[in-house]
DRENDO-1510 file (C-alpha; in Angstrom, 1 decimal, always signed):
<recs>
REC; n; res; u; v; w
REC; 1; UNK; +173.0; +171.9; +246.2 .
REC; 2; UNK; +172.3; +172.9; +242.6 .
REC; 3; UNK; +172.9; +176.3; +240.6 .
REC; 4; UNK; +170.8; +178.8; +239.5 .
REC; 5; UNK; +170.9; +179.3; +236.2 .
REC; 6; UNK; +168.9; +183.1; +234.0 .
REC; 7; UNK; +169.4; +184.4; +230.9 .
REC; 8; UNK; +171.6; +187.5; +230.1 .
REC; 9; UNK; +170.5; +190.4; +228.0 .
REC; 10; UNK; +172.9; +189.0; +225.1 .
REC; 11; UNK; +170.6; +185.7; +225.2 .
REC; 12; UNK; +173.0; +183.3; +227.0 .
REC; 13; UNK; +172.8; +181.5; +230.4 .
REC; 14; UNK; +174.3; +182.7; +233.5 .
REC; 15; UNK; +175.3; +180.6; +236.3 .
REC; 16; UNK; +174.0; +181.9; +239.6 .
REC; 17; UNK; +175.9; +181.1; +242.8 .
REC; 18; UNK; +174.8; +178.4; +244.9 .
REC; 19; UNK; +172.0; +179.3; +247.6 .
REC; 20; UNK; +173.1; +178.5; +251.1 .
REC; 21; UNK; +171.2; +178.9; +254.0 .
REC; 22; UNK; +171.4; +182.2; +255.9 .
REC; 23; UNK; +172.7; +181.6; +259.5 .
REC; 24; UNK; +171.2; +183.4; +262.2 .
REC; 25; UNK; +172.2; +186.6; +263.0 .
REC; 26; UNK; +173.7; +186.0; +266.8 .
REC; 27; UNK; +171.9; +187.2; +270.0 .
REC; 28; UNK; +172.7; +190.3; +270.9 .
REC; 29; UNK; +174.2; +190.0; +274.4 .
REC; 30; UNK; +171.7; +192.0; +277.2 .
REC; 31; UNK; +168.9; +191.0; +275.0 .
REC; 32; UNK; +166.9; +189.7; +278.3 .
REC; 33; UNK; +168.9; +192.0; +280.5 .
REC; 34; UNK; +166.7; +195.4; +279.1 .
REC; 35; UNK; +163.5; +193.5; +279.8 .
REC; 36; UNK; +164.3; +192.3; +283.1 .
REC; 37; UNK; +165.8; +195.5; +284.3 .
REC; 38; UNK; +162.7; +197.0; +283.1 .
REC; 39; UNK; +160.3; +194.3; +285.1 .
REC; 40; UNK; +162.3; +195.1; +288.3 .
REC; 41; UNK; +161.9; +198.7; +287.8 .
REC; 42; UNK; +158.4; +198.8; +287.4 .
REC; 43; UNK; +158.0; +196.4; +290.2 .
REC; 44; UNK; +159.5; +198.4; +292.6 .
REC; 45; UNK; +157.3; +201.5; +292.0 .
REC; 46; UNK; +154.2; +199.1; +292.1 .
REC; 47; UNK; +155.0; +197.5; +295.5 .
REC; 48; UNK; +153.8; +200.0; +297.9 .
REC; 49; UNK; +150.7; +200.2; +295.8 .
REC; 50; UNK; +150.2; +196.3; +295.8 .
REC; 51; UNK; +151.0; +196.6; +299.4 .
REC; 52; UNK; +148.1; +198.8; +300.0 .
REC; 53; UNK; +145.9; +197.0; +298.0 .
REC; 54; UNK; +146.7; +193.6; +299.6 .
REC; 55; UNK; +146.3; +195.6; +303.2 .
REC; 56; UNK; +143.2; +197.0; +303.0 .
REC; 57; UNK; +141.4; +193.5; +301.6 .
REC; 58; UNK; +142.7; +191.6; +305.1 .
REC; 59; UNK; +141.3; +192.5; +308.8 .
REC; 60; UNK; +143.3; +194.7; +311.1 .
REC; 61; UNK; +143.7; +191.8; +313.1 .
REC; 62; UNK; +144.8; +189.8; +311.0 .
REC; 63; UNK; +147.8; +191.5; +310.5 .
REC; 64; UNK; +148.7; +193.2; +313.5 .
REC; 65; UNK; +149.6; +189.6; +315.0 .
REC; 66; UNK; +150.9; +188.0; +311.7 .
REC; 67; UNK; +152.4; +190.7; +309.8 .
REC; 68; UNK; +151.8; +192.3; +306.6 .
REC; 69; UNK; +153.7; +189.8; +304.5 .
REC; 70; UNK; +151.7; +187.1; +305.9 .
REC; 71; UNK; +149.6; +184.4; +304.1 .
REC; 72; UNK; +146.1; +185.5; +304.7 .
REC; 73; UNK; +143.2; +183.7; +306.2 .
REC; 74; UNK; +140.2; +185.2; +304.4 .
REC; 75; UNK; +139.9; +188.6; +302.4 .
REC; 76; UNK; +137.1; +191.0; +301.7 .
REC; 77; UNK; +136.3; +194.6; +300.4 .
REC; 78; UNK; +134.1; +195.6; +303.9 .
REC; 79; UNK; +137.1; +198.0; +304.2 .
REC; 80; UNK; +136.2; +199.9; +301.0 .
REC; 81; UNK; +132.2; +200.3; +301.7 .
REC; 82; UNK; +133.5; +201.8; +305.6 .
REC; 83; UNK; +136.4; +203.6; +303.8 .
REC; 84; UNK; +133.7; +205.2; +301.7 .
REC; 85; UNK; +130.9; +206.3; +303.8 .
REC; 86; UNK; +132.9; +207.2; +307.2 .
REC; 87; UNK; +135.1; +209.6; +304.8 .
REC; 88; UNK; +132.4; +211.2; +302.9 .
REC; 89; UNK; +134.4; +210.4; +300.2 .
REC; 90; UNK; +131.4; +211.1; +297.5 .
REC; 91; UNK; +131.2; +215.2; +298.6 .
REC; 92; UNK; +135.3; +215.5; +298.5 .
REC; 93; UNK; +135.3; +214.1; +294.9 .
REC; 94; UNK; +132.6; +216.5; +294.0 .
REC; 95; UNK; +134.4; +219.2; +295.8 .
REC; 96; UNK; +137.9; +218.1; +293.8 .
REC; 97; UNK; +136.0; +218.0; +290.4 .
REC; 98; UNK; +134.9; +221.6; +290.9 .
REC; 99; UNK; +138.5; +222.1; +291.4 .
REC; 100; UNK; +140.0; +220.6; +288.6 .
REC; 101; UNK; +137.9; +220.1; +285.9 .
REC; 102; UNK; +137.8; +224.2; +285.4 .
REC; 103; UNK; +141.8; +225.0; +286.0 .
REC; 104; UNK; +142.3; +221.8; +283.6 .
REC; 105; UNK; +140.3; +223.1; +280.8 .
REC; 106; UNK; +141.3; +227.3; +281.3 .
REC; 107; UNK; +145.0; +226.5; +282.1 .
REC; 108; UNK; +145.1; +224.2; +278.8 .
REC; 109; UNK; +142.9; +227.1; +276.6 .
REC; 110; UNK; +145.4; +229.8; +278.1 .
REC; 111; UNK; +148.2; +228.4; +277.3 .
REC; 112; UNK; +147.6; +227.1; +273.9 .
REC; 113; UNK; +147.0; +230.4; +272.7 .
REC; 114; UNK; +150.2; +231.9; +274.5 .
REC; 115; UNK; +152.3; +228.9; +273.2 .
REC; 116; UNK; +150.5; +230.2; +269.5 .
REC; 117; UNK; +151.4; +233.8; +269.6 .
REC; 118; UNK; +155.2; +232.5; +270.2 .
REC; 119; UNK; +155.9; +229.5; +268.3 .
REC; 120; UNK; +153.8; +230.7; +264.9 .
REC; 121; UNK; +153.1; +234.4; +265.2 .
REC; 122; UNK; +156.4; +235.4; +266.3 .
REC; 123; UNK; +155.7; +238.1; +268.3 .
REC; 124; UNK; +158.6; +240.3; +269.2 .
REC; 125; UNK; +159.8; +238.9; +272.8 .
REC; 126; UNK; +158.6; +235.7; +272.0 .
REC; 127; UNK; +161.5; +234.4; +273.5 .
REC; 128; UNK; +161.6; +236.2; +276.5 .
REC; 129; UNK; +158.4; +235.7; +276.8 .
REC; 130; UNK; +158.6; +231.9; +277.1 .
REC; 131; UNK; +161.7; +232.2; +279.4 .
REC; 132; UNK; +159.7; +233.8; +281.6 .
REC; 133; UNK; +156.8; +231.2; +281.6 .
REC; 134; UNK; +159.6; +228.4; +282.2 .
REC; 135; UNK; +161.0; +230.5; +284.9 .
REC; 136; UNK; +158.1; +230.3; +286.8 .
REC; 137; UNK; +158.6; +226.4; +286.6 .
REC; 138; UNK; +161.9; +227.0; +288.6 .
REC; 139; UNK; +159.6; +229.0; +291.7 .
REC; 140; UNK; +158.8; +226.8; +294.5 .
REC; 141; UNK; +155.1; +227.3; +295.9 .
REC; 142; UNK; +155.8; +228.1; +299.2 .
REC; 143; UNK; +157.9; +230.6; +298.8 .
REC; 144; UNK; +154.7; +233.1; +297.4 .
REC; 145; UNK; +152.4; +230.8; +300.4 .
REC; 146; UNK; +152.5; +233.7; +302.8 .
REC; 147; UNK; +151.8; +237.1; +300.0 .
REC; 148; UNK; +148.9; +234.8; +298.2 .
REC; 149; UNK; +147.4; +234.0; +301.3 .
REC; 150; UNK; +147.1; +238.1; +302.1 .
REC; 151; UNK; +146.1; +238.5; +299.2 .
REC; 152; UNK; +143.3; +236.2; +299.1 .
REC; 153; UNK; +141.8; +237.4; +302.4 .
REC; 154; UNK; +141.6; +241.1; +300.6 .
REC; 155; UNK; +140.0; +239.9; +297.1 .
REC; 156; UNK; +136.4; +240.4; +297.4 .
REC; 157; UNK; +133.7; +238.1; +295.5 .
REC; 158; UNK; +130.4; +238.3; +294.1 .
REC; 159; UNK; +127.7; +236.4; +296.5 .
REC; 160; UNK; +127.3; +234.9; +293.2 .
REC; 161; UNK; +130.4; +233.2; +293.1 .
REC; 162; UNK; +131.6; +231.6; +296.3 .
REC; 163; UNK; +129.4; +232.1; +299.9 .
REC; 164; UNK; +132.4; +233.8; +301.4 .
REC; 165; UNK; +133.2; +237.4; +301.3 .
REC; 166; UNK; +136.7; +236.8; +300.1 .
REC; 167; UNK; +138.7; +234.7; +297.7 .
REC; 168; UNK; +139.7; +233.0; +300.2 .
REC; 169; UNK; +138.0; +229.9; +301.6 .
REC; 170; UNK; +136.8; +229.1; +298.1 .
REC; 171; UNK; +136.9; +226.8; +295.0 .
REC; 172; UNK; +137.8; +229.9; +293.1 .
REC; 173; UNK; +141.3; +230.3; +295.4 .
REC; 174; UNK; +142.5; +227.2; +294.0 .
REC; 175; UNK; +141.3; +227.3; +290.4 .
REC; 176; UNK; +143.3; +230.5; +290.5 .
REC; 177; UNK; +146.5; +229.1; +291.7 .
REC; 178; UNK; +146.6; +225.6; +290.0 .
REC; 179; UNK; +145.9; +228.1; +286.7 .
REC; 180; UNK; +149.0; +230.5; +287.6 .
REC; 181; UNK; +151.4; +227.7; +288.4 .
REC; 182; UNK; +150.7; +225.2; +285.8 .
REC; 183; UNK; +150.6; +227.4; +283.3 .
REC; 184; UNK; +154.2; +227.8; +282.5 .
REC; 185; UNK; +155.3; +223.7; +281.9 .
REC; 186; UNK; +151.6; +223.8; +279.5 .
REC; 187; UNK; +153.0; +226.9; +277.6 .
REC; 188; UNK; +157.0; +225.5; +277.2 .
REC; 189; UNK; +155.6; +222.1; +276.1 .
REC; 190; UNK; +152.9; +223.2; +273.6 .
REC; 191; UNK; +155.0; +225.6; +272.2 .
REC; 192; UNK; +158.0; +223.6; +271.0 .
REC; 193; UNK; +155.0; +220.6; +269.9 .
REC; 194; UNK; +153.9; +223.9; +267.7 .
REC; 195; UNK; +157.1; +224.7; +266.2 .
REC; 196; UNK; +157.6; +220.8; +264.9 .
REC; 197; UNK; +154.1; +221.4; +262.5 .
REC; 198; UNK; +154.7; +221.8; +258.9 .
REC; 199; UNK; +154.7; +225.8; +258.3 .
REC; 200; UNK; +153.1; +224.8; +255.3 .
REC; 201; UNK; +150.1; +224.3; +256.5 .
REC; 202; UNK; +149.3; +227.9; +258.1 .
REC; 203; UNK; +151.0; +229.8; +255.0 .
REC; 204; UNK; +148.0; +227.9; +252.9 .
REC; 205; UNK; +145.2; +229.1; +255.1 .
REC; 206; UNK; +146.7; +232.5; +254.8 .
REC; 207; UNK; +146.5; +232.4; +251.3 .
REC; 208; UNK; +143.1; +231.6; +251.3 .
REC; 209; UNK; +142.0; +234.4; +253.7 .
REC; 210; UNK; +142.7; +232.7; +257.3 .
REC; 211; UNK; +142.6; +235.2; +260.0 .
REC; 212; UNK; +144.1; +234.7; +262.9 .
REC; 213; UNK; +141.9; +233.0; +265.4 .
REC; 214; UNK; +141.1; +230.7; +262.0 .
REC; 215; UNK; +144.7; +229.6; +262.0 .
REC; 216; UNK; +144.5; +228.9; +265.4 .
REC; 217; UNK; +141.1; +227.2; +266.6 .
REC; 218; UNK; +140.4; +225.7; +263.2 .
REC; 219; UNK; +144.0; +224.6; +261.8 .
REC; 220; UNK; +146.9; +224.7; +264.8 .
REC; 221; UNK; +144.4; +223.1; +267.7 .
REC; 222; UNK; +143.3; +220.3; +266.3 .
REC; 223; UNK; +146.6; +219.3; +264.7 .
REC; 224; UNK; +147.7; +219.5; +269.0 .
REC; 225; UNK; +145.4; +217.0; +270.0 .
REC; 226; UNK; +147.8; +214.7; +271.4 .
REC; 227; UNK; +150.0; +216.9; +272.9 .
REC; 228; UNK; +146.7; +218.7; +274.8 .
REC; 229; UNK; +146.0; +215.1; +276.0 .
REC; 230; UNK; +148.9; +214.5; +277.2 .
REC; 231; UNK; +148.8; +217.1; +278.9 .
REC; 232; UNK; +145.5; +217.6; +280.7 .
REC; 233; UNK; +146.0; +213.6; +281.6 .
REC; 234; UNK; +149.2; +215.3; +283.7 .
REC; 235; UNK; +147.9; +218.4; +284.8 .
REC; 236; UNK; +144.3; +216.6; +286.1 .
REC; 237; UNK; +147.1; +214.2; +287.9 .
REC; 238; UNK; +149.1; +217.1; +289.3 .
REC; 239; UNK; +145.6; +218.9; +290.6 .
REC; 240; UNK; +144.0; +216.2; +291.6 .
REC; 241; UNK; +146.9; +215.2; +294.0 .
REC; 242; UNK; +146.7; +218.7; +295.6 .
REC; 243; UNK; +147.0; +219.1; +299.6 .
REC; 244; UNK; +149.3; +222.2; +300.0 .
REC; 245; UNK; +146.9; +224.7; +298.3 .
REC; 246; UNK; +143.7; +223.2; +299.9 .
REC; 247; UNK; +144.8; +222.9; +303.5 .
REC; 248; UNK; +146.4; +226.8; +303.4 .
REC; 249; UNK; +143.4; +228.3; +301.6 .
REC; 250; UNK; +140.4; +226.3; +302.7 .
REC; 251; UNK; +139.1; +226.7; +306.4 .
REC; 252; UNK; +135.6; +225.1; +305.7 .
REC; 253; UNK; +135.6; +221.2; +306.1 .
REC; 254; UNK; +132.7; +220.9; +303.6 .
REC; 255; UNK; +134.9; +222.5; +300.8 .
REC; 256; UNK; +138.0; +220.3; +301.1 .
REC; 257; UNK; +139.2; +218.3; +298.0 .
REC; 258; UNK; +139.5; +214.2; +297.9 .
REC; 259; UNK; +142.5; +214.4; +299.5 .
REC; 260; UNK; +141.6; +215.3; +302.8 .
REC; 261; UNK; +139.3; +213.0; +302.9 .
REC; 262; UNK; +141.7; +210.8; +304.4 .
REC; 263; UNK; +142.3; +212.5; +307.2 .
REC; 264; UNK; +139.1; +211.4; +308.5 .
REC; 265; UNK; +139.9; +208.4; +308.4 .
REC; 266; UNK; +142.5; +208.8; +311.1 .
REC; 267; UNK; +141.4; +208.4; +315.0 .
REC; 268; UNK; +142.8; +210.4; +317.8 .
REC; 269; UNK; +144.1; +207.7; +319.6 .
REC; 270; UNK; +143.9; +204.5; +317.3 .
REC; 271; UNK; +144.6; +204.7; +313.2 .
REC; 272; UNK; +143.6; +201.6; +310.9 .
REC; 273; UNK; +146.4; +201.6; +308.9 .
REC; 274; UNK; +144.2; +198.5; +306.7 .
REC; 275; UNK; +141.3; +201.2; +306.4 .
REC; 276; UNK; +143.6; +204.1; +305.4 .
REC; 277; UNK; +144.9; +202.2; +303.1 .
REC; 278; UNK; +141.7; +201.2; +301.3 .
REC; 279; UNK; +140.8; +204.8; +301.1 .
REC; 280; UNK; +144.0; +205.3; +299.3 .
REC; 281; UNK; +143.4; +202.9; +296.6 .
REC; 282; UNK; +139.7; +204.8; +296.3 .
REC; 283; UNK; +141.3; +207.8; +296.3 .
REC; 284; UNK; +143.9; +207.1; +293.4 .
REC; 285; UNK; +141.1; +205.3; +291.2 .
REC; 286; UNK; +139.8; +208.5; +289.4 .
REC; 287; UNK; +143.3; +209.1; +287.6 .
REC; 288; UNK; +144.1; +205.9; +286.8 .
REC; 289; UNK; +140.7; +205.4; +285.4 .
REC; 290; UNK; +141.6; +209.1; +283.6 .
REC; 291; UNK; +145.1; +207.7; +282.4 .
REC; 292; UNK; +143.4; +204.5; +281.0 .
REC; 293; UNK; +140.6; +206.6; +279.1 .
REC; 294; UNK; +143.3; +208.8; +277.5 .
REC; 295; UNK; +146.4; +206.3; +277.1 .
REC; 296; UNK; +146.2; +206.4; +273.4 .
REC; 297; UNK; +146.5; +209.9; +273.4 .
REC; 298; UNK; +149.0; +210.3; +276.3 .
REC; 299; UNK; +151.9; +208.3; +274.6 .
REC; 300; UNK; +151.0; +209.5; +270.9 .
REC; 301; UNK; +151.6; +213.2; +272.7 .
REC; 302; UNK; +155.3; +211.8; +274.8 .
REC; 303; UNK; +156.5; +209.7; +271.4 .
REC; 304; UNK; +155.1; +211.9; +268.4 .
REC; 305; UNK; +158.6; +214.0; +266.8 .
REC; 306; UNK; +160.7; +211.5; +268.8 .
REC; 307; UNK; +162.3; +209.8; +265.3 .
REC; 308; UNK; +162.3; +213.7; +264.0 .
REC; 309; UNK; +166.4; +214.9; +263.7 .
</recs>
């Protein structure tokens, strides 16, 4: 082991101390214990949905005499291709994007520019204002189940818009109420992603003549791109999953969403529980596939201000 030797300012040489190897800084203990945690965890919310999957590729059968947790003697997708076409599965998704595709996009415009005029115009009652929005988080749906659906009967309609008389028994019922009720959680979470953009920014634009829809379509919207992903990957989730709205508000069979689609796959005296259960992985494949398109975004808009004091 042999010592380093520089030069000092005054010319002379310095002796350095020895180098010795730097040990290893010691394991921290629960260093696999996080990661397996985590494994279990996510296993657990993933076995019913393996379980389904694994169901509906086996014959009913099959597993009525050896079980569900058997080892299988042959698998195939015929359950998928009868799932499909004895559900009408194709009209309900059609009937479901109508649905959501419009509340999605209106709730999300709405509440951007209500989450605006509190977090950066600072409007008097701002405040109150957005404790009213996450107030109307707190309200559970079927408590107001009874007054909307009077209400609905009474609300007239183009012939334009919808082929019945009323707002009820059409798309435009449930555009309405997905809007109403998701539009309190969009406004509470755009409007604190608002207030963590640099002020800077919109004091600049005003200097240089900004108006106000300027400030807010051309400067504060796109800088909320990832929170806006975020959240029209949860709200198309939240929509899309829908039954309580659609079974109170909808009498016509042909104008159910995806979700009801599964009821015909139930008999009156006999259910496939193997054939239900491939129309349940059909059904939940649109917002996966929605959640894979806009991943990037989706965590960018959870994690984005969380190293922020």
């Amino acid at each position: 082991m042999t010592a380093d030797v520089r030069t000092t300012h005054h010319g002379g040489p310095q002796a350095l101390p020895p180098r010795t190897h730097r040990s290893r800084a010691p394991r921290r203990r629960g260093a696999f214990g996080v990661p397996l945690f985590l494994t279990a965890v996510s296993l657990a919310f993933l076995a019913p949905l393996l379980l389904a999957v694994y169901a509906s590729l086996r014959p009913y059968e099959e597993t009525a005499e050896n079980g569900y947790f058997s080892w299988p003697d042959r698998l195939s997708f015929d359950y998928y291709n009868q799932a499909y076409t004895e559900s009408g599965m194709g009209r309900y998704f059609t009937n479901t994007l109508l649905i959501a595709v419009p509340a999605v996009i209106v709730t999300l415009f709405l509440a951007s520019f209500a989450a605006f005029a509190i977090s950066r115009l600072r409007i008097r009652g701002g405040v109150i204002l957005l404790m009213l929005f996450t107030a109307g988080n707190l309200l559970p749906p079927q408590v107001i189940v009874t007054p909307l659906y009077a209400l609905f009967l009474k609300i007239p309609l183009p012939w334009w818009m919808s082929d019945s008389l009323t707002l009820y028994d059409s798309f435009w019922a449930l555009i309405v109420v997905n809007i109403g009720f998701q539009m309190g959680f969009c406004v509470f979470v755009l409007s604190n992603f608002m207030r963590t953009l640099p002020r800077e920014i919109l004091e600049a634009a005003i200097v240089d003549g900004a108006g106000v829809w300027t400030q807010f379509w051309r400067i504060t919207l796109p800088l909320c791109r990832p929170a806006l992903a975020a959240l029209a990957t949860l709200e198309f989730t939240w929509i899309y999953n829908d039954f309580l709205w659609a079974l109170i508000f909808i009498s016509n069979p042909d104008k159910l969403p995806i979700t009801s689609s599964l009821n015909n796959l139930r008999g009156q005296f006999f259910t496939d529980y193997n054939l239900l259960a491939a129309g349940s992985v059909l059904v939940a494949l649109p917002t996966v596939l929605v959640f894979l398109l806009l991943q990037r975004h989706f965590i960018a808009g959870l994690t984005l201000g969380a190293g922020k004091g």
